[in-house]
TIFI-445272 format. One record per residue (C-alpha): residue number from 1; x, y, z. Coordinates in steps of 0.02 Angstrom, whole numbers, plus 50000, padded with zeros to 5 digits. Example, Ala and Ser with C-alpha at 12.3 -4.5 7.8 and 13.67 -1.06 7.14 Angstrom:
2
+-----+-------+-------+-------+
!  nr !     x !     y !     z !
+-----+-------+-------+-------+
!   1 ! 50615 ! 49775 ! 50390 !
!   2 ! 50684 ! 49947 ! 50357 !
+-----+-------+-------+-------+
***
This chain:
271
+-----+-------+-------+-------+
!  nr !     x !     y !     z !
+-----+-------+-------+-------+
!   1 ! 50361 ! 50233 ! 49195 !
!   2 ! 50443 ! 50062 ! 49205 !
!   3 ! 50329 ! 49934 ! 49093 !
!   4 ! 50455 ! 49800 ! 49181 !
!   5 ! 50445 ! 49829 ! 49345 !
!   6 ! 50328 ! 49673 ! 49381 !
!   7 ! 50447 ! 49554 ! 49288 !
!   8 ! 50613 ! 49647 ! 49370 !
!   9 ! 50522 ! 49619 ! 49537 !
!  10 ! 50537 ! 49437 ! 49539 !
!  11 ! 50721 ! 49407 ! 49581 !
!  12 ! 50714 ! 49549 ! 49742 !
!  13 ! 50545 ! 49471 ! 49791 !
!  14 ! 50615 ! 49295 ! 49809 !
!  15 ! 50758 ! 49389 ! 49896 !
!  16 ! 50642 ! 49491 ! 50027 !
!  17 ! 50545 ! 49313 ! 50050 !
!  18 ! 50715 ! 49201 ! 50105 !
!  19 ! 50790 ! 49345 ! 50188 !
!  20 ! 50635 ! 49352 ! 50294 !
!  21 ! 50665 ! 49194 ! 50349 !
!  22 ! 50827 ! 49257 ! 50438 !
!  23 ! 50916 ! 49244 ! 50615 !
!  24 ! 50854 ! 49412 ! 50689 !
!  25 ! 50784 ! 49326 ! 50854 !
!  26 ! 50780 ! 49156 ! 50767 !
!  27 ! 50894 ! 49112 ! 50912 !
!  28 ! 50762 ! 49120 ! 51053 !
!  29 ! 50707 ! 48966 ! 51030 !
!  30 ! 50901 ! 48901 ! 50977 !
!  31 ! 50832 ! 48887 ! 50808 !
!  32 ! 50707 ! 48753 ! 50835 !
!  33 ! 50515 ! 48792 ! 50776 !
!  34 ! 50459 ! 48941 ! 50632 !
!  35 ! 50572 ! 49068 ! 50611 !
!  36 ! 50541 ! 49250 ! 50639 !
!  37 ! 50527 ! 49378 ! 50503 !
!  38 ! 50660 ! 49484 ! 50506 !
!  39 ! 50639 ! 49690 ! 50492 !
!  40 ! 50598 ! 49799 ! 50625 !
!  41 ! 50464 ! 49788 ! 50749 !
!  42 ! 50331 ! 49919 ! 50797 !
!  43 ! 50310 ! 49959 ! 51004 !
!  44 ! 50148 ! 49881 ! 51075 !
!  45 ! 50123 ! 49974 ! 51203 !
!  46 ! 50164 ! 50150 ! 51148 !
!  47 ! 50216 ! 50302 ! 51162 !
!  48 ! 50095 ! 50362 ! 51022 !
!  49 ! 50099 ! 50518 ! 50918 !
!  50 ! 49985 ! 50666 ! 50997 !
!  51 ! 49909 ! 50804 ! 50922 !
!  52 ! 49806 ! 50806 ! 50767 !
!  53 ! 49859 ! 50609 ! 50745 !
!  54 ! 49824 ! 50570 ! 50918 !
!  55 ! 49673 ! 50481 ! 50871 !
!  56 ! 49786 ! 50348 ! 50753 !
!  57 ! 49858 ! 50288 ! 50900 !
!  58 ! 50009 ! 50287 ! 50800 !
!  59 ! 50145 ! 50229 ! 50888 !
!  60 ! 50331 ! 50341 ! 50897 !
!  61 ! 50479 ! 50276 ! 50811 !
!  62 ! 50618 ! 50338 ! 50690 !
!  63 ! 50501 ! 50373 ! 50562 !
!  64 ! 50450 ! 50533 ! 50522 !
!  65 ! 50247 ! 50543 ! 50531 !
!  66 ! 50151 ! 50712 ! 50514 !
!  67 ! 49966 ! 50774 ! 50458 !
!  68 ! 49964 ! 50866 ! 50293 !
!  69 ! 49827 ! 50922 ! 50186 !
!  70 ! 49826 ! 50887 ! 49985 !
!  71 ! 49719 ! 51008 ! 49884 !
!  72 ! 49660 ! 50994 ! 49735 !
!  73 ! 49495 ! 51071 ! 49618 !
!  74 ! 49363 ! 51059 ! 49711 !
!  75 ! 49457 ! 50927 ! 49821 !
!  76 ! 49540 ! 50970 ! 50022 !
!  77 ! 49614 ! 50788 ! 50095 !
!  78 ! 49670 ! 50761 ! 50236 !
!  79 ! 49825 ! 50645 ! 50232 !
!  80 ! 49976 ! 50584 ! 50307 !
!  81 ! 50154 ! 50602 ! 50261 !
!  82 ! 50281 ! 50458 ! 50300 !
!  83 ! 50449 ! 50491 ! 50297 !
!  84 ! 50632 ! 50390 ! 50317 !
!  85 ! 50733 ! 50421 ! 50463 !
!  86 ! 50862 ! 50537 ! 50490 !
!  87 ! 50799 ! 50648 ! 50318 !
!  88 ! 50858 ! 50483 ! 50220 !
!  89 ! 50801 ! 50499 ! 50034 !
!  90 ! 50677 ! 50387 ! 50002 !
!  91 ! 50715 ! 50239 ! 49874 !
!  92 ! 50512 ! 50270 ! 49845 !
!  93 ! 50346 ! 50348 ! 49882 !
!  94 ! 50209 ! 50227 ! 49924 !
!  95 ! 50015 ! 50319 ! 49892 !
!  96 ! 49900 ! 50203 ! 49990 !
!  97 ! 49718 ! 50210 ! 49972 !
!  98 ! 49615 ! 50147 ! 50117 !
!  99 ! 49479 ! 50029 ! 50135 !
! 100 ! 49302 ! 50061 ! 50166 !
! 101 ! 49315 ! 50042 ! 50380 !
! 102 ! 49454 ! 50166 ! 50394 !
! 103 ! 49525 ! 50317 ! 50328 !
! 104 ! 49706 ! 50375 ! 50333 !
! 105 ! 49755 ! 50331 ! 50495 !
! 106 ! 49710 ! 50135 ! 50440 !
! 107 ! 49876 ! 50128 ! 50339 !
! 108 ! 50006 ! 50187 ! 50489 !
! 109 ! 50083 ! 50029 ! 50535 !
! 110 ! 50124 ! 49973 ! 50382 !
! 111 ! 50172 ! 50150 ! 50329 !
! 112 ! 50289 ! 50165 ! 50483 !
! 113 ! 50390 ! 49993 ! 50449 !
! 114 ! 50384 ! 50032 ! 50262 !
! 115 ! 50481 ! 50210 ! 50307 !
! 116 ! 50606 ! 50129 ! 50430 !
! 117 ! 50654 ! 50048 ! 50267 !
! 118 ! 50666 ! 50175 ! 50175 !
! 119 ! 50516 ! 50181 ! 50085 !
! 120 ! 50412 ! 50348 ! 50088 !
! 121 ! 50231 ! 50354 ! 50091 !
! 122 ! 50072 ! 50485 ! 50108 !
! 123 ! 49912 ! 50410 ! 50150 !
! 124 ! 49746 ! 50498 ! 50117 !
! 125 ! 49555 ! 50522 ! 50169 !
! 126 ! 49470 ! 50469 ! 49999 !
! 127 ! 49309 ! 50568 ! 49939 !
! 128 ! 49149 ! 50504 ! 50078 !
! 129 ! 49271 ! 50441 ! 50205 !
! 130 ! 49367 ! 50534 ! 50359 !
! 131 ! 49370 ! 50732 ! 50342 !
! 132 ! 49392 ! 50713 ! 50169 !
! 133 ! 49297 ! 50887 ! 50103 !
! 134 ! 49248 ! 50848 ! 49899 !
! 135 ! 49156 ! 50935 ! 49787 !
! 136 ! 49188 ! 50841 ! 49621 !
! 137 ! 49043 ! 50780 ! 49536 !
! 138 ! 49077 ! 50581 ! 49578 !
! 139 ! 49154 ! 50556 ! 49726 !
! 140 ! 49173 ! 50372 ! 49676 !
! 141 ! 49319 ! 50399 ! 49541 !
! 142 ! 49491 ! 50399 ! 49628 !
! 143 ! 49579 ! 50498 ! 49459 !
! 144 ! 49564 ! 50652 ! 49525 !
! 145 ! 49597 ! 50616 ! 49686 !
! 146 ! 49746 ! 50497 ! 49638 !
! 147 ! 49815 ! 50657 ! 49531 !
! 148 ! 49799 ! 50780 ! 49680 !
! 149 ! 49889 ! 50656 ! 49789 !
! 150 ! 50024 ! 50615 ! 49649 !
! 151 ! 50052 ! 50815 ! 49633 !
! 152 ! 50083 ! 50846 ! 49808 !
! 153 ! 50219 ! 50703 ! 49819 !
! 154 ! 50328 ! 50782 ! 49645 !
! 155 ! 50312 ! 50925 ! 49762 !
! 156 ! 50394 ! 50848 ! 49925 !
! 157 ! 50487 ! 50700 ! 49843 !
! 158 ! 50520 ! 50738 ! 49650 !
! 159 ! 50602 ! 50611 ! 49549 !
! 160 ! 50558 ! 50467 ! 49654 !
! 161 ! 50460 ! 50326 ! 49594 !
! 162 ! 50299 ! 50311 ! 49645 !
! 163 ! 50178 ! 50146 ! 49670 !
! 164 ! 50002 ! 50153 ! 49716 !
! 165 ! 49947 ! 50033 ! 49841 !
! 166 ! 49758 ! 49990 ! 49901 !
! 167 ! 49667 ! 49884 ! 50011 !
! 168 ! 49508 ! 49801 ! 49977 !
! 169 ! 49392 ! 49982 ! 49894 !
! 170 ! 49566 ! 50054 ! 49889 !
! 171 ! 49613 ! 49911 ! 49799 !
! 172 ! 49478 ! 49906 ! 49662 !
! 173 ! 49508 ! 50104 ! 49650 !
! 174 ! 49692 ! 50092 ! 49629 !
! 175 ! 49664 ! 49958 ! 49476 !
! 176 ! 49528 ! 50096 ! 49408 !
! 177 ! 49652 ! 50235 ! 49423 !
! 178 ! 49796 ! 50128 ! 49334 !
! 179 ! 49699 ! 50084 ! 49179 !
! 180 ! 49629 ! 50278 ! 49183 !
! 181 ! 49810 ! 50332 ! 49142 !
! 182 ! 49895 ! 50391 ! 49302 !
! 183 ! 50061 ! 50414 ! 49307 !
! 184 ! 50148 ! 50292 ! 49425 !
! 185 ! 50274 ! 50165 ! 49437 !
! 186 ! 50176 ! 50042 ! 49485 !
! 187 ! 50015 ! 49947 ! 49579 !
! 188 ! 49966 ! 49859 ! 49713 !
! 189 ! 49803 ! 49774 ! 49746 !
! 190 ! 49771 ! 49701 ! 49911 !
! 191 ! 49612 ! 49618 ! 49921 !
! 192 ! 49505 ! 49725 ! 49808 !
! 193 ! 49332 ! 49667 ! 49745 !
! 194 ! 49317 ! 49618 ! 49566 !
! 195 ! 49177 ! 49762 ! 49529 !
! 196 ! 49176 ! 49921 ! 49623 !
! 197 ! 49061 ! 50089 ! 49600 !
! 198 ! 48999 ! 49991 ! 49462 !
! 199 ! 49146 ! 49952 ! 49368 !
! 200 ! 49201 ! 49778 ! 49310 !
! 201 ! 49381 ! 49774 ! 49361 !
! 202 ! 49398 ! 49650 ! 49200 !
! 203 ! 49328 ! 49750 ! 49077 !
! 204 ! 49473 ! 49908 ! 49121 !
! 205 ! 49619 ! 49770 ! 49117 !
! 206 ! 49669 ! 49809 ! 48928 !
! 207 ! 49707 ! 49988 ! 48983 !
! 208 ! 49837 ! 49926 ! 49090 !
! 209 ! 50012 ! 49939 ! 49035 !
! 210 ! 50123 ! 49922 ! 49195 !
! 211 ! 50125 ! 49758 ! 49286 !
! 212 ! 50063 ! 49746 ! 49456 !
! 213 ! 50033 ! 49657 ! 49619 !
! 214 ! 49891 ! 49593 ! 49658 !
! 215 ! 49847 ! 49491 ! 49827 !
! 216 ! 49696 ! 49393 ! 49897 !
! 217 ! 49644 ! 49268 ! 50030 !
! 218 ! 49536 ! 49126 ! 49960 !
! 219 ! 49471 ! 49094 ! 50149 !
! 220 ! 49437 ! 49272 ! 50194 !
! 221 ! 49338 ! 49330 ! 50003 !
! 222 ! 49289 ! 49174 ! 49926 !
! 223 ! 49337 ! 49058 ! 49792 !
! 224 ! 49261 ! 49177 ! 49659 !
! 225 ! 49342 ! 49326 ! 49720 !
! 226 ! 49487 ! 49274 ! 49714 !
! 227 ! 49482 ! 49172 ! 49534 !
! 228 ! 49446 ! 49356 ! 49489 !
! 229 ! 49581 ! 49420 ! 49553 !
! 230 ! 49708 ! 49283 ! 49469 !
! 231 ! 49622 ! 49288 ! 49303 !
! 232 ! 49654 ! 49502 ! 49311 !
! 233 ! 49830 ! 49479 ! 49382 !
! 234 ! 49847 ! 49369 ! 49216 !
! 235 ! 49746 ! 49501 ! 49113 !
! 236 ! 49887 ! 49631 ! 49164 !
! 237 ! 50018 ! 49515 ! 49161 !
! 238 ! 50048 ! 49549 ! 49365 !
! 239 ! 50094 ! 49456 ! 49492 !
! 240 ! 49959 ! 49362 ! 49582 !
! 241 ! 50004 ! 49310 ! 49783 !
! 242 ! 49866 ! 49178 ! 49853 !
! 243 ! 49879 ! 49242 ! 50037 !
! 244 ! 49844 ! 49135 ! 50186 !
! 245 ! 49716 ! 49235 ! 50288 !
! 246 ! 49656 ! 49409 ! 50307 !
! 247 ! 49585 ! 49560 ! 50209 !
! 248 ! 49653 ! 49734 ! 50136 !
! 249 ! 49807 ! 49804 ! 50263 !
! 250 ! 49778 ! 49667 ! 50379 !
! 251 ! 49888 ! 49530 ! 50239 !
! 252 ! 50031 ! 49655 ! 50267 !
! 253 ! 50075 ! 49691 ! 50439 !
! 254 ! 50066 ! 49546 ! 50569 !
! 255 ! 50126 ! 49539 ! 50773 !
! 256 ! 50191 ! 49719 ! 50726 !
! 257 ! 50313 ! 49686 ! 50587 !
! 258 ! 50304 ! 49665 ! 50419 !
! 259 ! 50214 ! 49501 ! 50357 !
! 260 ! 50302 ! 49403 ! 50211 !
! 261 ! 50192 ! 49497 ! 50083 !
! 262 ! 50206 ! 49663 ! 50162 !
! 263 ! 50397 ! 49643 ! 50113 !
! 264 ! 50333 ! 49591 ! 49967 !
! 265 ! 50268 ! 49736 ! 49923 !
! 266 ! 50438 ! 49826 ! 49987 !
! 267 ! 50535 ! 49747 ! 49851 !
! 268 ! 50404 ! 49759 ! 49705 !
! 269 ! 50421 ! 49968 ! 49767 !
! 270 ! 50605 ! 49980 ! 49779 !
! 271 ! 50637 ! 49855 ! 49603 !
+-----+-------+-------+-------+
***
């Protein structure tokens, strides 16, 4: 596990966020105006992925998207594995949790663009939510869920660091599974309440070891939400992004691309 990675993530962060100011189709307007983020760009209007994702409305690209199932004790979950084009080894394995108005199909777009950069993922029906089938005795703690998950990618991607990333419950579970002791490479936390299933978010923050990310809109979850989420990005000695607008997945994809923080989150995975 790489205790650095939030401090070695600086430099490629402020990297991703002037490269995403760019010239890919900053010329349309002959320069004049915002520039447009740079990084590919997902079809609107399909063709989507049928079969047993056809209900994702998914949209088909280079990526390589298919339905798997991740089994653990007592635990069946129905998931979704992300892959680079062309068989290209991922630089790493993102495992996203989902928020509480979606399951695993809510993390596809940013899963797609994420692969066509070379960034794996597998996204996953938590306990309650989706088809998810669990028969541990609290469906509310993500560590054995998170471990079932985090076996299943050694299996198809060994070796390659791994960085859990949630939004909003997924959030709040992903900073509970951290200070539990999983073993990743690092965190994300987009949007996540300050207390979830009962737990204090701040009162786990000691436990944590590995800096992380950690994102909220002011305008979209309050001033005190998000003074929670600055004072726990400074408990666990993270990185703490005010965003603009927007809650959980919705601060990382934007028109179909990538937002700024969404490559954000690229380079804090692949640092």
């Amino acid at each position: 596990m790489r205790s650095v990675k939030g401090v070695a993530a600086g430099a490629a962060i402020l990297g991703v966020l002037m490269a995403g100011c760019g010239a890919e189709n900053g010329a349309e307007d002959g320069g004049a105006g915002k520039a447009k983020e740079s990084g590919p760009v997902l079809p609107s209007d399909g063709p989507y992925l049928q079969g047993e994702l056809g209900g994702c409305f998914l949209p088909e690209t280079d990526a390589g998207v298919e339905p798997t199932q991740v089994a653990g004790k007592d635990l069946e979950l129905p998931a979704i594995r992300f892959s680079p084009p062309e068989d290209r080894a991922p630089s790493a394995v993102l495992v996203m949790l989902h928020q509480t108005d979606g399951d695993r199909c809510g993390w596809g777009d940013f899963a797609i663009l994420a692969a066509l950069q070379g960034v794996a993922g597998l996204s996953f029906d938590l306990c309650g939510y989706g088809d998810a089938d669990c028969g541990i005795k609290d469906l509310d703690d993500p560590v054995p869920q998170v471990q079932a998950v985090l076996s299943e990618v050694e299996k198809q991607w060994p070796d390659v660091p791994v960085v859990l990333v949630g939004a909003s419950m997924g959030g709040s579970q992903t900073v509970r599974a951290v200070a539990a002791g999983v073993d990743v490479d690092g965190w994300v936390d987009l949007s996540g309440p300050s207390n979830w299933a009962g737990v204090d978010l701040a009162s786990v923050a000691d436990s944590i070891s590995t800096p992380g990310l950690i994102a909220i809109a002011e305008d979209t979850d309050g001033a005190e939400e998000a003074d929670a989420a600055q004072a726990l990005a400074q408990a666990t000695s993270s990185e703490f992004v005010p965003a603009e607008a927007g809650h959980g997945w919705e601060l990382v994809v934007e028109e179909g691309r990538l937002s700024p923080l969404g490559q954000q989150v690229i380079a804090y995975a692949t640092s």
